[in-house]
C-alpha positions as CSV (number, residue, x, y, z in Angstrom):
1,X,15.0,11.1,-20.0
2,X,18.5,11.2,-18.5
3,X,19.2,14.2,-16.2
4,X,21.4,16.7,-17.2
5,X,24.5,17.8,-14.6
6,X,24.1,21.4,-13.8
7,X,26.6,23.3,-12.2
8,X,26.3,26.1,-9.3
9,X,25.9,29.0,-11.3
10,X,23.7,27.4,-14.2
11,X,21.8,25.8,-11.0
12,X,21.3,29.4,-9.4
13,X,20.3,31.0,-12.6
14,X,17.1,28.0,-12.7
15,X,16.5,28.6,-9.8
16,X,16.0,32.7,-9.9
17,X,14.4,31.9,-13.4
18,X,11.6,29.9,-11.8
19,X,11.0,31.9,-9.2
20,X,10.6,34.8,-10.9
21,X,7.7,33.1,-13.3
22,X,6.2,31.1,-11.1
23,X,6.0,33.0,-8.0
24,X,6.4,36.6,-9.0
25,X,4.2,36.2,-12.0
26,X,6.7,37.5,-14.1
27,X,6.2,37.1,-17.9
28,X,8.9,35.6,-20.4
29,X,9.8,38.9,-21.9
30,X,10.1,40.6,-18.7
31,X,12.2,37.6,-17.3
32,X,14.0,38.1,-20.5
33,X,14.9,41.7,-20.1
34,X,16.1,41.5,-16.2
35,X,18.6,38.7,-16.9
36,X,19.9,40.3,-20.6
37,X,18.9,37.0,-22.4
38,X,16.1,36.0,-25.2
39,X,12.7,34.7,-24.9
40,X,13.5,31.7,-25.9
41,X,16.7,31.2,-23.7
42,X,14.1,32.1,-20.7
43,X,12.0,29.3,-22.0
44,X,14.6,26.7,-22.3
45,X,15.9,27.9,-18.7
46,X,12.7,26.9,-17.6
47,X,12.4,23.9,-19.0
48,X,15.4,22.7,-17.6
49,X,14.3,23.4,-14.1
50,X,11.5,21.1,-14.6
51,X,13.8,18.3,-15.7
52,X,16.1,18.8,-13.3
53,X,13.5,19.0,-10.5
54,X,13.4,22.3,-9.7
55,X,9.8,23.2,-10.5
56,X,7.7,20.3,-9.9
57,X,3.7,20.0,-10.2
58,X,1.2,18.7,-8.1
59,X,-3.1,18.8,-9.0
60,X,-4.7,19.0,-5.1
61,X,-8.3,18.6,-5.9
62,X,-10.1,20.4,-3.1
63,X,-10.9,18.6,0.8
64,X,-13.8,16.1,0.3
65,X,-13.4,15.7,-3.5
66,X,-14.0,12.2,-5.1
67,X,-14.5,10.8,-8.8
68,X,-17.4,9.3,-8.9
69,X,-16.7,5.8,-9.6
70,X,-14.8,6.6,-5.7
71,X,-18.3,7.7,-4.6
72,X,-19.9,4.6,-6.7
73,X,-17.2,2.5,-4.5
74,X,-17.3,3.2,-1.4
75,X,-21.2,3.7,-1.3
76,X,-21.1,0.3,-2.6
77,X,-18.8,-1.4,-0.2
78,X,-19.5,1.0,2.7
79,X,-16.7,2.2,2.8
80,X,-14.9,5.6,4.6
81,X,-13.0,6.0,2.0
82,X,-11.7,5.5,-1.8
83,X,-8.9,6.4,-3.9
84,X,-8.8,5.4,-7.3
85,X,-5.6,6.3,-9.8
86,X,-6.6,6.6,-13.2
87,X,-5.8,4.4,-16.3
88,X,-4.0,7.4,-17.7
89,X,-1.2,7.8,-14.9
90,X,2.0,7.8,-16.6
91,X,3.3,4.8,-13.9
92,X,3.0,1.5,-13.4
93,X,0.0,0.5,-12.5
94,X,1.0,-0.6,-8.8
95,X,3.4,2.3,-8.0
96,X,1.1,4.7,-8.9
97,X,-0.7,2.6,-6.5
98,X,1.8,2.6,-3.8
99,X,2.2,6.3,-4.2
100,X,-1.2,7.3,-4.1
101,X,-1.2,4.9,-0.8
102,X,1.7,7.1,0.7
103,X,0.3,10.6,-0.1
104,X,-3.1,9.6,2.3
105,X,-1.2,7.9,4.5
106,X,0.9,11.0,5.1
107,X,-2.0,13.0,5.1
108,X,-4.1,11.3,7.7
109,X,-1.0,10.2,10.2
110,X,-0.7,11.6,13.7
111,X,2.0,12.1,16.5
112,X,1.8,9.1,18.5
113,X,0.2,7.0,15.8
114,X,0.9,3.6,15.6
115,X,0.8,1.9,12.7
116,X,0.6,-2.0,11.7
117,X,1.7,-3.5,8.3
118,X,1.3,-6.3,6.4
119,X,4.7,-7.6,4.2
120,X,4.8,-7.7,0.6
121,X,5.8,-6.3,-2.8
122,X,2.6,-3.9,-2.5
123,X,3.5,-2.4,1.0
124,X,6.9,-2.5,0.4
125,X,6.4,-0.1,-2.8
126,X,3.9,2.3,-0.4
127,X,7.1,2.7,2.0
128,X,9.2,3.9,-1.1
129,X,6.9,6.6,-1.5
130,X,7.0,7.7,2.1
131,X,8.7,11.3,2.3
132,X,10.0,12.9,5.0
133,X,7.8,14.7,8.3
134,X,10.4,16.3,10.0
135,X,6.7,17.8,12.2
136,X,6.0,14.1,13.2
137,X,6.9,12.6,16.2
138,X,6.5,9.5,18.5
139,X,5.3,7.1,15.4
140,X,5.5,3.3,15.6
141,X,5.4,0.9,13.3
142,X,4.9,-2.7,13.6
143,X,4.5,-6.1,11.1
144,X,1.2,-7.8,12.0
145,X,2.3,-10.9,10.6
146,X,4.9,-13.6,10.5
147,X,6.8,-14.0,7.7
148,X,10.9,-15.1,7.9
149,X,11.2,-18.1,5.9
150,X,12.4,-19.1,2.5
151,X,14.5,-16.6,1.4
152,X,14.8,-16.7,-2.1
153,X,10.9,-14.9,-1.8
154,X,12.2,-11.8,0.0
155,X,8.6,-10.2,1.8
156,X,10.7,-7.0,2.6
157,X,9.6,-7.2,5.8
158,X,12.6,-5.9,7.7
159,X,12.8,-3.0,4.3
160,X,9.6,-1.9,4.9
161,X,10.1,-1.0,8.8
162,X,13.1,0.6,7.8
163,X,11.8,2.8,5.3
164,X,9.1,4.2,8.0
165,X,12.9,5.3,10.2
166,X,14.3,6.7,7.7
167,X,10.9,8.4,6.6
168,X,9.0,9.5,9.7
169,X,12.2,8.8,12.2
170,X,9.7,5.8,13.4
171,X,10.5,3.2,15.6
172,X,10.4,-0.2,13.9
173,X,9.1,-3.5,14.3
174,X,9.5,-6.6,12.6
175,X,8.1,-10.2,13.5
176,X,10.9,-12.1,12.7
177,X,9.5,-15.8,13.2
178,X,6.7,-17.7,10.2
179,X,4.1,-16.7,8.8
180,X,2.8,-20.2,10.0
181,X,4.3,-23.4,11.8
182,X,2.9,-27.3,11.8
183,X,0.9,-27.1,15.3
184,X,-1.3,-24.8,17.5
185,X,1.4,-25.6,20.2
186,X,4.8,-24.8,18.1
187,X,2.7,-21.7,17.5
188,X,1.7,-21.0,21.1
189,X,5.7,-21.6,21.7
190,X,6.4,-18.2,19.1
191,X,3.7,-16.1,20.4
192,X,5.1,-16.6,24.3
193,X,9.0,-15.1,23.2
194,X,9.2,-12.4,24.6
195,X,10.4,-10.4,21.8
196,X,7.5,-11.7,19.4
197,X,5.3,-11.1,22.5
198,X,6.2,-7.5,22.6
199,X,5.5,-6.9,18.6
200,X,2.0,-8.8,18.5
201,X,1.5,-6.6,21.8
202,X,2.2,-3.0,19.5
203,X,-0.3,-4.7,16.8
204,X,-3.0,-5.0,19.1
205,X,-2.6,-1.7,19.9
206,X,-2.3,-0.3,16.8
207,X,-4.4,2.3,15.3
208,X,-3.9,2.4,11.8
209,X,-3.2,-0.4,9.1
210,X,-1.7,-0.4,6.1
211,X,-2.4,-3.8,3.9
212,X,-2.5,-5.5,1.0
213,X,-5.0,-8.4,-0.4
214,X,-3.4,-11.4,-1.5
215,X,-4.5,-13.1,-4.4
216,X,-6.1,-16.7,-4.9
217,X,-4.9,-19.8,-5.8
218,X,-1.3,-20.7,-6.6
219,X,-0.4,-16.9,-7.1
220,X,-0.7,-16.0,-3.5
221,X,2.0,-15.1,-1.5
222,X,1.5,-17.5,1.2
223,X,1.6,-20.4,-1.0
224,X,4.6,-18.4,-3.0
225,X,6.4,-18.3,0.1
226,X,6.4,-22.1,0.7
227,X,3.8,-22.2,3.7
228,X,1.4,-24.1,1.4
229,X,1.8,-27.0,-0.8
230,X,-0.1,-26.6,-4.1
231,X,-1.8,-29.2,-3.1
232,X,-2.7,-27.5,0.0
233,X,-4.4,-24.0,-1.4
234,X,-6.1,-26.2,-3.9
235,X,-8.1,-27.6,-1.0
236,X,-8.7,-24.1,0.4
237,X,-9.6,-23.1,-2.6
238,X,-12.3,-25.8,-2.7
239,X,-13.3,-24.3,1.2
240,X,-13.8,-21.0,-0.6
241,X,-10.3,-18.9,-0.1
242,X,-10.0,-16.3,-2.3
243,X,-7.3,-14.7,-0.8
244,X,-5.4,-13.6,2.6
245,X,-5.0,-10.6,4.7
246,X,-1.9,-10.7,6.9
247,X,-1.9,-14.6,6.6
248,X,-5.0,-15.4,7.5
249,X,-6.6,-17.0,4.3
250,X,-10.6,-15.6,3.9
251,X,-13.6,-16.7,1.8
252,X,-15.8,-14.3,0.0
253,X,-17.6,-12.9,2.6
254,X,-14.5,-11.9,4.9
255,X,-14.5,-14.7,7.2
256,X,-11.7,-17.1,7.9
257,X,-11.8,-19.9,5.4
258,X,-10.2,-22.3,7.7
259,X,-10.3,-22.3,11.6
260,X,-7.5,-25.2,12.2
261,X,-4.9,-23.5,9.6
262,X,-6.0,-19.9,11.2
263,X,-4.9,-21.6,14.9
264,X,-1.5,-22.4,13.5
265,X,-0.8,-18.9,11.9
266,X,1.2,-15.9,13.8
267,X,-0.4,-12.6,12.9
268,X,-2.4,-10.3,15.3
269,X,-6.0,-12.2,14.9
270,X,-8.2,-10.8,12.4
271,X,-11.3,-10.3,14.7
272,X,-8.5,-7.5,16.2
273,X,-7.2,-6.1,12.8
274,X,-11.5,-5.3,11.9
275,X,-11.6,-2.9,15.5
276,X,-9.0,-1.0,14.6
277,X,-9.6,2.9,13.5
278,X,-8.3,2.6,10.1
279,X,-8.0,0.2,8.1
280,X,-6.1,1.1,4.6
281,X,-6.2,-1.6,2.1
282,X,-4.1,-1.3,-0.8
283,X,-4.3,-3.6,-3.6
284,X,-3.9,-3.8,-7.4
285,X,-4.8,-6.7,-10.6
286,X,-7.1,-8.9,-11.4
287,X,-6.0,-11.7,-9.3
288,X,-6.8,-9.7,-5.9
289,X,-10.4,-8.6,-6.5
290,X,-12.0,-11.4,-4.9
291,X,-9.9,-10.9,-1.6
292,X,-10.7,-6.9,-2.3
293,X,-14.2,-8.3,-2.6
294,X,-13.8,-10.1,0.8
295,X,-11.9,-7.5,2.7
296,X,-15.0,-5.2,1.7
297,X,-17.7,-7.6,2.6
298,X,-16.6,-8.2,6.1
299,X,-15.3,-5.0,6.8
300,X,-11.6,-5.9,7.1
301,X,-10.8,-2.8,5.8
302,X,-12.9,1.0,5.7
303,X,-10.3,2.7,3.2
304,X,-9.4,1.2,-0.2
305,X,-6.7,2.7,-2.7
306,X,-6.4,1.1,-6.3
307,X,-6.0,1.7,-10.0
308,X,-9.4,1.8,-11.8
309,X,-9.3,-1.2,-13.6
310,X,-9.6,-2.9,-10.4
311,X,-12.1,-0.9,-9.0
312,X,-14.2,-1.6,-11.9
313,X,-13.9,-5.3,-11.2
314,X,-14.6,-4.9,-7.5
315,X,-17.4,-3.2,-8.8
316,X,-19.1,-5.1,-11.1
317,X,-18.3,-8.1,-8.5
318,X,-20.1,-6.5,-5.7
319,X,-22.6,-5.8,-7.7
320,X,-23.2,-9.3,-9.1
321,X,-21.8,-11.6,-6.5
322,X,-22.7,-14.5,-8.2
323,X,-21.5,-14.2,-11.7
324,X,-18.3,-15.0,-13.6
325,X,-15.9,-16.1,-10.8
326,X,-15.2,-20.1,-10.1
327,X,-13.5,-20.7,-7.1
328,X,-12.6,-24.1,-8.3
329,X,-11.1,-22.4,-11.3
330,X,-7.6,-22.9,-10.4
331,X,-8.0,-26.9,-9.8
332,X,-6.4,-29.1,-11.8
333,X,-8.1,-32.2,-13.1
C-alpha cells in the first residue's frame, strides 16, 4: 500500500488522535467530541496513523517463552536457544528470518561486545534489520572469513560491517583478502599482513557470532563464488560436505570434511568459532538443513533462528539421521 503524504497539521492531528486512544484510553466518541469531528472521521484518523507509521504494533511474549516445536528443537539439538518464525508471517520467508535474527541480537548485545560475522545474502539481510542503540557503546564487529573475489557475486561483506556503524555506531572490520588461495603457504603469506593479522586477531577474540549455514552441492556459496570448480564440490560432496560455516566446508557430524582444503582457507579456525560464548546461527530452505544439521551435531553453534518449515526438517532429520538424504545426490553421472 503506497503511503500517503501528510502534512504538519494533518500529521499533528494523528498524532494527538493516537495518543489520546491508545494511551489515555480514550473511547472513539469521546475522541470524537474533544476534537468536534464524527466517529467515523476519528476512526479513519486512526487508521491513517497506522499506515503512516505512527502507531505501530509489536506481540512480546513474556521472558523465557518458547513454542514448542522451539522447545522440541533445542531439546533435540541441545541447544541454548531457538527462534522459529511462523509459516504465517506476512514476509518473506528469509527476512522474516533476518528480522527475527536482529531483534535477539539486539536483545542479548552488550557494551564492549564484540561480535564476528560470517558474509552473505542471510547476514547481510540480519544487518538491514539492525535499529539504532543510541545506550550502546564500545561494539566491534569483525568478518571471520575471507571473501573478496569475483565480483559479479557481491557477499556484502564490506555492507554488512557498515550497517553495524551506522546501527550501533560500531567499529567495523572487514577481511578483505579470499575466502581461499591455491597453497597453505600463499595462505600463511595473508594471515601474516598485518592488517589481515589484526582482523583474524578481533575474531579470535570475539564473543558473539552471527552466521549462516551454507548449503550443499553446487548451490553453495563457496562454489558460487568461484572458489570451487563443480567438479571440485562434487568430490566433497562424495567426502561427505553438506555445507560450510565461514568457509570451512563440514560433513554431517560438524567436522571438517577436508583437512588439506581447510589448511588453504582464511577464516578464524573453526575449533575457535565452537569456544566462543555465543554462537547465533541463522539459516533458512531446504538446501541448508543438512549444514543446520551439522552445525547442531558438533556444536558449531548453541542458538538457531529459522522459519518453521526448516525447523521441521532439521527436525525430522535429527531425528532420523539416516533416512531420505543422499549426499551423492547432486553427482552427475
Amino acid at each position: 500500500m503506497e503511503k500517503k503524504d501528510y502534512g504538519d497539521k494533518k500529521t499533528e492531528l494523528l498524532v494527538k488522535v493516537a495518543r489520546m486512544y491508545y494511551e489515555d484510553s480514550m473511547s472513539q466518541e469521546e475522541i470524537a467530541s474533544e476534537i468536534a469531528c464524527s466517529r467515523p472521521y476519528v476512526s479513519r484518523l486512526l487508521t491513517d496513523a497506522k499506515e503512516m507509521g505512527i502507531v505501530q504494533f509489536k506481540v512480546v511474549p513474556p521472558k523465557g517463552y518458547e513454542l514448542e516445536m522451539e522447545r522440541r528443537l533445542r531439546e533435540k539439538g541441545s541447544l541454548e536457544k531457538v527462534i522459529i518464525v511462523p509459516k504465517k508471517s506476512n514476509l518473506p520467508k528469509l527476512t522474516a528470518v533476518a528480522k527475527a535474527a536482529a531483534e535477539y541480537l539486539e536483545s542479548v548485545v552488550e557494551n564492549g561486545d564484540i561480535i564476528g560475522y560470517s558474509w552473505g545474502n542471510t547476514v547481510y539481510s540480519v544487518s538491514n534489520f539492525l535499529s539504532q542503540k543510541e545506550d550502546l557503546s564500545d561494539v566491534t564487529v569483525v568478518q571471520l572469513c575471507g571473501g573478496v573475489s569475483n565480483l559479479q557475486n557481491n557477499i556484502y561483506s564490506t555492507e554488512i560491517a557498515k550497517n553495524f556503524a551506522k546501527a550501533w555506531d560500531a567499529k567495523p572490520y572487514a577481511m578483505m583478502c579470499p575466502a581461499m588461495v591455491d597453497s597453505k603457504e600463499i595462505k600463511d603469506v595473508f594471515v601474516s599482513d598485518s592488517n589481515v593479522k589484526k582482523v583474524l586477531e578481533y575474531g579470535d577474540e570475539a564473543n558473539t557470532l552471527l552466521i549462516t549455514m551454507g548449503a550443499y552441492g553446487v548451490q553453495n556459496a563457496v562454489c558460487r563464488a568461484g572458489y570451487l570448480k563443480e567438479e571440485e564440490m562434487q568430490e566433497l560432496i562424495v567426502k561427505g560436505a553438506v555445507g560450510d560455516i565461514c568457509d570451512h566446508l563440514i560433513n554431517d557430524q560438524g567436522e571438517l570434511c577436508d583437512e588439506a582444503l581447510d589448511e588453504r582457507t582464511v577464516s578464524v579456525p573453526l575449533a575457535e568459532l565452537k569456544k566462543k560464548k555465543r554462537r547465533i546461527g541463522v539459516a533458512s530452505g531446504q538446501s541448508k538443513v543438512e549444514c543446520i544439521c551439522g552445525a547442531i551435531r558438533g556444536k558449531i553453534i548453541n542458538v538457531l533462528i529459522t522459519d518453521e518449515d526448516t525447523a521441521g526438517k532439521v527436525i525430522e532429520r535429527l531425528e532420523y539421521p539416516l533416512t531420505g538424504w543422499n549426499p551423492c545426490a547432486n553427482i552427475k553421472a
